[in-house]
N, C-alpha and C positions, 0 to 999 in steps of 0.2 A: 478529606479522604485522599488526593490527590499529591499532598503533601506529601502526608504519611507513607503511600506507596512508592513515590518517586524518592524521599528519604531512605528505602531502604533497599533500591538499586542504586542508588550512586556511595550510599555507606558502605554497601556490599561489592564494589566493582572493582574485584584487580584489572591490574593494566593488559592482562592477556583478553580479557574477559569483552574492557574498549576495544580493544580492534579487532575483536571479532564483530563486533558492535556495529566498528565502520564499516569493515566488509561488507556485511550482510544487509545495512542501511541502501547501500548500492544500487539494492535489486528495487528499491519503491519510487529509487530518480525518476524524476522524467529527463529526458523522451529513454531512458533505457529499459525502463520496463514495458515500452512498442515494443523497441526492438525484438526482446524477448518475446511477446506475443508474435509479431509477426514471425521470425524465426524456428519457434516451435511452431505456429499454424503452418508454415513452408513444411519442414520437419513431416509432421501428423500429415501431411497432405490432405489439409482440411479446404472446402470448398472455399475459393476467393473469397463469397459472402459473406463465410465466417469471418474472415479473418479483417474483411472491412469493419465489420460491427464491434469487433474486439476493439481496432484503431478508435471507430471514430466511439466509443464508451467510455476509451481510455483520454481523449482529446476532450469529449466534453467531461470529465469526471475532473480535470486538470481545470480548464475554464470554471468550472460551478466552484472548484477550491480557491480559487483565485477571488472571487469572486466573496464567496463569505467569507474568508480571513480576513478582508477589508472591512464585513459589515461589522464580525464578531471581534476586530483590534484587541484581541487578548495576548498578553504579554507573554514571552516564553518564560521557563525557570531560569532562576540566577543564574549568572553566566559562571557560576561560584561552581555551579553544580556540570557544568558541561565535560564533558571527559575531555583533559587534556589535547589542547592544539584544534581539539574539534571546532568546528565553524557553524554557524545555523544562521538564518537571517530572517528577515519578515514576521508576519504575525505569527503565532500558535495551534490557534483553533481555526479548522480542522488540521491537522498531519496532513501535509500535501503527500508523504513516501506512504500513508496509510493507505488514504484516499487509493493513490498508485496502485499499491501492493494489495488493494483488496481487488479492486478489476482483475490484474494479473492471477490471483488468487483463486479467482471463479472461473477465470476461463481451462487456468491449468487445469482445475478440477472436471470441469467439461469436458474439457478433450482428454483428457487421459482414459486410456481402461482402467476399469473401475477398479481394478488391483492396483492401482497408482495414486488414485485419484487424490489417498490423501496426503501430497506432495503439494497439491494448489493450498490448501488448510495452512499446510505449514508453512510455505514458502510465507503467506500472509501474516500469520504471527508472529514470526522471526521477525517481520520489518518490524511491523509495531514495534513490538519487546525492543528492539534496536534502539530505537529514537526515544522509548522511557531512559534506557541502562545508559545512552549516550549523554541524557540529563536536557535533551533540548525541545522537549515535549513534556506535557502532564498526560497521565494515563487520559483523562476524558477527553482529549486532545486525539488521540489514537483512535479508541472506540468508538468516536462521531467519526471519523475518517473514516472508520472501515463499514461503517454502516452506511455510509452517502456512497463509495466505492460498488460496493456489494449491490446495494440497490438500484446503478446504473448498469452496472455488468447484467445484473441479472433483467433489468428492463429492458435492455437491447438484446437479450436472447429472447426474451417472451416478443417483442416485437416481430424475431425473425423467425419465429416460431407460428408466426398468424400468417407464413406467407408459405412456411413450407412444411410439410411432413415428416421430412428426414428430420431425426434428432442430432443436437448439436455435436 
């Protein structure tokens, strides 16, 4: 299945289509998608607390990816398949930009009003989507990302949820 899906983002990719790819890849780096958390938590004028939990979610969600791409040593696609000049290095599994852009994901969702909220959804798909079309990820490579991602984001709000009342 994997194959199959990523076969037919890199058959299907004009050249306009990569560098939107890499652009948008951008946002699941680390440390720039901190940045971006701290930033918009500055922005929202969200309480310090918040905005340490977002940090330190997105610092351990980075170490735990580090961490299993060494256990899981799964190889990336052919470098056949990489969109032009694109670079990727290390293992696969998980998507370190997933992982990323799924923390960054939940919290945008969080802190937004709710007429916004779904900009954190997207901002997270778009990476993903990124690192399939840019050919340097398999689809299950992404989707365990963003579920390890997601599941940290969301355990350090439930954490700081058992200490305060205000919602996030």
């Amino acid at each position: 299945m994997d194959r199959s899906i990523s076969n037919f983002f890199v058959d299907n990719r004009p050249e306009w289509l990569g560098h939107l790819a890499k652009f948008v890849s951008y946002l699941g780096q680390f440390p720039i998608h901190i940045v971006i958390l701290i930033g918009l938590g500055v922005i929202l004028k969200k309480r310090s607390d918040l905005i340490f939990v977002a940090v330190v979610s997105a610092v351990f969600a980075y170490g735990l990816n580090t961490i299993l791409k060494r256990l899981f040593d799964r190889a990336r696609p052919p470098k056949s398949d990489w969109f032009n000049g694109y670079d990727a290095h290390g293992f696969s599994l998980p998507s370190g930009h997933a992982v990323n852009a799924a923390v960054l994901g939940v919290f945008i969702y969080l802190w937004l009003p709710a007429r916004w909220r779904w900009v954190g959804p997207v901002v997270a798909v778009a990476v993903m989507w990124s690192r399939v079309q840019l050919g340097v990820h398999w689809p299950s490579d992404v989707i365990f990302g963003a579920a390890i991602g997601g599941a940290i984001a969301f355990g350090g709000t439930r954490i700081l949820d058992k200490r305060t009342a205000e919602t996030i």
